[in-house]
N, C-alpha and C positions, 0 to 999 in steps of 0.2 A: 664512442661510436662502435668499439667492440664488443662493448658488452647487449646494445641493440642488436647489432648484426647476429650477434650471437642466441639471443632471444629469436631474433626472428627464424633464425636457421635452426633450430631449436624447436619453435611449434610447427615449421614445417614437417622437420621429422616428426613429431609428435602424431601428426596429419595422417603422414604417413604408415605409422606404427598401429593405429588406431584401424586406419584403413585396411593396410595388411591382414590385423587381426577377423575383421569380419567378413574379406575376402576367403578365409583360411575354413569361416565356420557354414561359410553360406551353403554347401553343401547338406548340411543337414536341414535347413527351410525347404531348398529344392527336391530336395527327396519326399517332404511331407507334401510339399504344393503338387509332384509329379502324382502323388497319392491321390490326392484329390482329386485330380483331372482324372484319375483312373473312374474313381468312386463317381464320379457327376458323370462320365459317358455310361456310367454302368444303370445308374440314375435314370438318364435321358432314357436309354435303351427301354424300363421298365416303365417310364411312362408312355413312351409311344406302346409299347407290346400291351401296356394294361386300355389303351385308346382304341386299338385295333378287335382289341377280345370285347369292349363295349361295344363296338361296330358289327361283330361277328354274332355275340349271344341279343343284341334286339332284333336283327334279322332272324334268329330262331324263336324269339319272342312271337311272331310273327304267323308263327307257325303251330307252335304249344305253348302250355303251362312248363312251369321249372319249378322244381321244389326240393329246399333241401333236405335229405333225411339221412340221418349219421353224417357219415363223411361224401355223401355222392347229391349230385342232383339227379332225381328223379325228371324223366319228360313223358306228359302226356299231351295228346297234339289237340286242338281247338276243337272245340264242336262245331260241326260245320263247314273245316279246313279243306275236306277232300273234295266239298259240291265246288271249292272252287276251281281246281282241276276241270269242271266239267264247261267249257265256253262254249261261246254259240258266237257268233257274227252274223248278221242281216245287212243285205242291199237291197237299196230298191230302184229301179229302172225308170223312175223320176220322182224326185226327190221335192218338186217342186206342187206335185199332189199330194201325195201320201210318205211318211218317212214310217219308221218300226226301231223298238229294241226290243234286246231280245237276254232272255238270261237261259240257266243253267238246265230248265224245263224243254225248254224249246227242243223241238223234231226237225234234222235236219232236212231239207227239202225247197220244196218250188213254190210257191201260192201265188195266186191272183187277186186282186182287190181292183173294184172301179168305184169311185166316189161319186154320188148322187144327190147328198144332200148336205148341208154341216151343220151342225146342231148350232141354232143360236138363243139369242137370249129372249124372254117375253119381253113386250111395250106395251106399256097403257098411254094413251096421249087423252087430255083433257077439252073438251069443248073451246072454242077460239073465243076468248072473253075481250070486249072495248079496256083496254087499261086504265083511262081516264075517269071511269064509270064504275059509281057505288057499288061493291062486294052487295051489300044490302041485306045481311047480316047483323041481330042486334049483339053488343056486346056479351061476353061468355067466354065459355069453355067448351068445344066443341071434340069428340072421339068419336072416333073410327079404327076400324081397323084392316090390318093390311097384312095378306098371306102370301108366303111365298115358299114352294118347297114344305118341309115340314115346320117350318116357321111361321108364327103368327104373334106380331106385335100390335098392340094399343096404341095410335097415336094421338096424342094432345094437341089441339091447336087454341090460343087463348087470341080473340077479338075484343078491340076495344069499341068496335062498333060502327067505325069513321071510316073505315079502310077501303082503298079504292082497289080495282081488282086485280090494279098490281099490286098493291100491299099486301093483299090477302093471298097472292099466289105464290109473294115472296117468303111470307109467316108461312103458308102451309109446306113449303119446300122447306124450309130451314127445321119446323120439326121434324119432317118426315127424317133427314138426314141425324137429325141429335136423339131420335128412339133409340137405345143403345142395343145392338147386336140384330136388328133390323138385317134383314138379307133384300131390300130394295131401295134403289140410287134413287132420287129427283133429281127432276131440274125443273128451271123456270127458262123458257124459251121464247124471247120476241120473233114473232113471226112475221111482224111489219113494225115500222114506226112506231103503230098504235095501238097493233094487239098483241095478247101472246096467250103463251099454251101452256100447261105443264104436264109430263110427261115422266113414267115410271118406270124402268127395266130391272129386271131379275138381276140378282150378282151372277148366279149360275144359270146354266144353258140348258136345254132342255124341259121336256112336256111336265116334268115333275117338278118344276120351278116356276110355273107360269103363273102371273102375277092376280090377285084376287083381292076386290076392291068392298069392301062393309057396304052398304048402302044406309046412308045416313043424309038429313037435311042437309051437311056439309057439303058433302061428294055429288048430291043431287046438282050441288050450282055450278061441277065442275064437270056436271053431265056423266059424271058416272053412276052407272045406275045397275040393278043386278040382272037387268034385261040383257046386255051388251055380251055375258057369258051364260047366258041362260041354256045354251047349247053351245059345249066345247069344242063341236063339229063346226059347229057355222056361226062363229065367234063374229059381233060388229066389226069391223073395222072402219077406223076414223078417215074421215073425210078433211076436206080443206078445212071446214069451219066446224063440222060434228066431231064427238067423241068417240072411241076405241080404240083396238087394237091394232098391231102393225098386221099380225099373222092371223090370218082368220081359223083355222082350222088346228088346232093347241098339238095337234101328231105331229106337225110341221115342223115344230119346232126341235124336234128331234131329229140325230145325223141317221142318214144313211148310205147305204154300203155294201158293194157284194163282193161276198170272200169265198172262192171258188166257188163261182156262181151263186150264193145262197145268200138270200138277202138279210141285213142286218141292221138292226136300229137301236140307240144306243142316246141318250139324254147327255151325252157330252163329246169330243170330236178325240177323246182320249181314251181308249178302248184296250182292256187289258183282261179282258176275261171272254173274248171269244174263241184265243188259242191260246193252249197250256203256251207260257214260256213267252211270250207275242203279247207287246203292248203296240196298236197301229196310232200311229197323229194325223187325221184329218187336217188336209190343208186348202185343198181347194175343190171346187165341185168339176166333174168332168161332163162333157159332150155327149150326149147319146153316140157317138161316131166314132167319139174317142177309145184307143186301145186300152184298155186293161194293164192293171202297172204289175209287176212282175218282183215279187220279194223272194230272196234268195236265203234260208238260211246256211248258215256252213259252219262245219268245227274252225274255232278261232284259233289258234295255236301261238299267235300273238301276245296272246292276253296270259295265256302259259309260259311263257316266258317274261311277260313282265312280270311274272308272281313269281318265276323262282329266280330271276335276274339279280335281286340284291343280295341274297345267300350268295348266290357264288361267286358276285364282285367281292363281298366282307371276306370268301373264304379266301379269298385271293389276292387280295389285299394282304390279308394276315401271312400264306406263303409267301407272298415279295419279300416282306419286310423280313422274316424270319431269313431268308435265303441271305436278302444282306447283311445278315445279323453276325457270322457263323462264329466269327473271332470272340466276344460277347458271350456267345450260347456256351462256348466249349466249358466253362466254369459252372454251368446250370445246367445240368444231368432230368432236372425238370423241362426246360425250356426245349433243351436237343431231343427227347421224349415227344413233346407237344409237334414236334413239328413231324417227326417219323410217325406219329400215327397219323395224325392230318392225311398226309400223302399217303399211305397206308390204304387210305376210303376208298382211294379211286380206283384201286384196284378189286375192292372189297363184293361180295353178292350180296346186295341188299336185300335183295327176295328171293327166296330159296323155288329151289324147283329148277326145271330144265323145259317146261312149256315154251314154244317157241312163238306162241301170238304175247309171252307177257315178258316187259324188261328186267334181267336180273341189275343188271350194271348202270351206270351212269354213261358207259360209250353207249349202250344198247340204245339210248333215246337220242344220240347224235353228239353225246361232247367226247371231247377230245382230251386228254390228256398232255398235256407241256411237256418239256424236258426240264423246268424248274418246279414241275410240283400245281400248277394251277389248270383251270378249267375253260374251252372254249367250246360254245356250244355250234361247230363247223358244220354240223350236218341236218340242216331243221328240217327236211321233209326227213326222216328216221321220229323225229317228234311226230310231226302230222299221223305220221302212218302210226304210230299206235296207237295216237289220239282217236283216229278212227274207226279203231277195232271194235265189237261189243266189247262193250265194259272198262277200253283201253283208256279213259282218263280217270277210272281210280286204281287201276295198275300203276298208269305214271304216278299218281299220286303215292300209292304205296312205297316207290323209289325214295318217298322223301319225307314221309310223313307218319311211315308203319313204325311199330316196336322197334325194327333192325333196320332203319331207312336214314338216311341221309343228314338229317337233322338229329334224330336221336344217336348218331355213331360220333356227328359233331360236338354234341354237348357230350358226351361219355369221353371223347378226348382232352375238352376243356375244362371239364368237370373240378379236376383238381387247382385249375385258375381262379375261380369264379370264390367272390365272397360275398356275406349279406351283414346284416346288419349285425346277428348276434356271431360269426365266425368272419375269420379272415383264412383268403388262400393264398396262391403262391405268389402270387405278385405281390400284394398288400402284405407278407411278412417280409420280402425281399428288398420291396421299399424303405418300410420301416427299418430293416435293419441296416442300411444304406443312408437314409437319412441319420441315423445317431452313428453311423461310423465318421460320416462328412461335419456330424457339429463334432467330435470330438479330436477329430482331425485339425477342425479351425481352433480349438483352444490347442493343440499341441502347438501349431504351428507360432501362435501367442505365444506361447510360455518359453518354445526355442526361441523366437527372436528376442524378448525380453530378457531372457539369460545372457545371449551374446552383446546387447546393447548394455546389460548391468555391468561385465567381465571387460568386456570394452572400455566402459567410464572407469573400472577399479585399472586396467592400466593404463588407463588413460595419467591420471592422479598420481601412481609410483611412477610415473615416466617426468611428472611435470617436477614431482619431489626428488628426482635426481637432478636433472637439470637446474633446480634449485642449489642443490646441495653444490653441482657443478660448476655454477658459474660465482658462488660464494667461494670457492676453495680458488677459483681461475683468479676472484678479483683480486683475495690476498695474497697469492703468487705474485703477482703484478705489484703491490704494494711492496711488498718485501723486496723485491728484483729493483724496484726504483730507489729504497733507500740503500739497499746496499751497492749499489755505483754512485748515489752520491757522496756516500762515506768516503770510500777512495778517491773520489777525484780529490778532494778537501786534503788528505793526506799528503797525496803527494803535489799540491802547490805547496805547503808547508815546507817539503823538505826544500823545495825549488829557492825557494825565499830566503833559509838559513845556509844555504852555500855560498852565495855570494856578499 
């Protein structure tokens, strides 16, 4: 039972010993693993910073070309970038006549329009045929053709000869519809029970699209005849049972409209070249009686701000983070660089000179300045009003878009971030060398624990080999201790024995 107890008490220590020892070394894992967590915040820090600068340079993208040449990127700003600077806005005093847009051409000001007419589309309707009753037609191949606009297709109809004059209105409708690139619809329309009609309309509106029918033995049976347009002034038009048109008079069919007083007609109810900048939509016809709608153009200043609104959230975004950053930066001499010139801009004259109709600064057009470094645009009539200067929306524009403006002062500070395909910048070296400090970290951190778990097992082993050696030297003690008390007792009953 000793020699158990002694085992057991034994690997406990052992347990013990073993434990102590890794207790003793765990210090140098922790120091590596503290390492790490260092290296992965440092990590984290440069992907979000390299997240922020992608947010930051496609809002510039936005704005100009980026190119690299040597060590910089080069910005040239869009073609076309500054007309966007130049907005217009339109209302109109019912919306339910006439509405307008308007772009960058447009003259601010007042106009008038009263609508008179709306450009619709041609009809041709066919003679009222009995349905039940012989086409009367011998079989064949029957062509015509059919104009409309500057379009003129050939159409095919093929008779088996039998067809009653619904079969043959439904055959001449289904080719008219399978001409390919045709610019006129059919239809086949029952007008009662027992008869019907078929009927042609222009895809587009207006006198230049009005519909022109071949005159052939075909078309004679559906009563189209080249008598019906013989005078585009005094056009047929179809009756209950007879054929033509809807519009008698082919000008008719054309919109019209007076735009400060002056009257205007127009082959569609979409009307973009009567004022520079002023597209008008015909909606509805008005009253002799009726008021005149009243379209207002105005500098949009709205729309100047949605254009420069994402730059200065991304630039702002990027200050946040950078502000929360600081403990992080103090180690990157580049990073705490990046951020003092950022803030640096907003104090900066983008456009030189001391003219007082043009803005030097970024306060000059209404933003404000933070006490963390970012932008609020507080003051938007300071926009308006020099939006409305002569020439003040590509002033504004200049603020942000010139050689020395706002966008170019931002890429010249990001410049040294930014990489392509054949260079890497500062983020992508910082990474990179952050990532192979962290894998090299996880093998140290390997090889330390592997060493302490080997040095562990080797005393593990000399701890078990004394305890061996221990409880062998304990047993023969114990052996030796029992023979020699039994020697003596034997002794002296002996002498017990020969006394008496």
């Amino acid at each position: 039972m000793s020699d158990v107890s002694g085992v057991s008490s034994g690997n406990s220590q052992l347990d013990l010993l073993v434990e102590s020892y890794k207790q003793s070394q765990a210090s140098r894992v922790t120091n590596l693993k503290t390492r790490k967590t260092d290296l992965q915040s440092k990590q984290n820090f440069y992907n979000n910073l390299n997240s922020k600068l992608s947010s930051l340079t496609s809002s510039l993208d936005k704005f100009g070309n980026f190119k690299k040449i040597g060590d910089k990127w080069e910005y040239s700003k869009l073609d076309g970038i500054d007309e966007d600077f130049v907005t217009r806005s339109i209302s109109s005093s019912d919306s339910s006549v006439l509405t307008a847009t308007v772009n960058s051409a447009a003259t601010v000001g007042v106009h008038s329009a009263k609508v008179n007419r709306l450009a619709s589309n041609d009809l041709l309707v066919s003679k009222k045929l009995n349905l039940t009753e012989s086409f009367g037609m011998a079989a064949g191949t029957y062509k015509f053709k059919l104009t409309s606009g500057t379009t003129s297709k050939e159409v095919s109809v093929a008779l088996d000869g039998n067809e009653t004059n619904q079969q043959a209105l439904k055959k001449i409708t289904e080719a008219i519809n399978n001409t390919t690139d045709i610019t006129v619809n059919s239809s086949f329309v029952k007008d009662t029970e027992t008869t019907g009609r078929l009927s042609l309309s222009a895809e587009e509106t207006g006198q230049a699209n009005q519909v022109v029918v071949e005159e052939t033995e075909l078309t004679q049976k559906l009563g189209w005849t080249a008598s019906l347009n013989a005078d585009t002034a005094n056009r047929t038009v179809f009756t209950a049972t007879d054929a033509g048109y809807r519009t008698k008079d082919v000008a008719d069919l054309t919109s019209k409209f007076e735009l400060d007083g002056i009257a205007i007609t127009r082959d569609s109810n979409e009307i973009s070249d009567a004022l520079d900048g002023i597209t008008f939509n015909l909606l509805k016809v008005q009253d002799a009686e009726d008021a005149a709608v009243s379209l207002t153009t105005a500098i949009d200043s709205k729309a100047v701000e949605d254009l420069i609104n994402p730059l200065v959230k991304s630039y702002n975004e990027m200050m946040t983070f950078l502000n929360s950053s600081r403990s992080l930066m103090r180690s990157d001499s580049g990073v705490t660089s990046l951020q003092s010139r950022l803030r640096s801009l907003l104090t900066t004259q983008l456009v030189p000179g001391t003219d007082t109709d043009t803005p030097h600064y970024l306060t000059d057009i209404g933003f404000k300045i933070n006490q963390d470094g970012t932008l609020t645009l507080s003051d938007k009539d300071k926009l308006k009003t020099y939006l409305a200067k002569a020439n003040g929306s590509q002033k504004v524009a200049d603020l942000f878009t010139s050689d020395n403006g706002f966008v170019s002062k931002i890429n010249d500070a990001v410049s040294s971030l930014r990489s392509n395909s054949d260079s890497s910048g500062l983020i992508q070296t910082r990474k990179k060398s952050i990532d192979e400090q962290i894998r090299n970290t996880d093998k140290r951190i390997t090889q330390v624990q592997e060493s302490i778990d080997q040095q562990a097992e080797i005393l593990k082993k000399e701890y078990e080999n004394y305890l061996k050696s221990f409880y062998t030297a304990q047993g023969q003690y114990s052996i030796i201790g029992t023979m020699s008390s039994g020697s003596s007792a034997s002794s002296y009953t002996s002498q017990m024995s020969g006394s008496y």
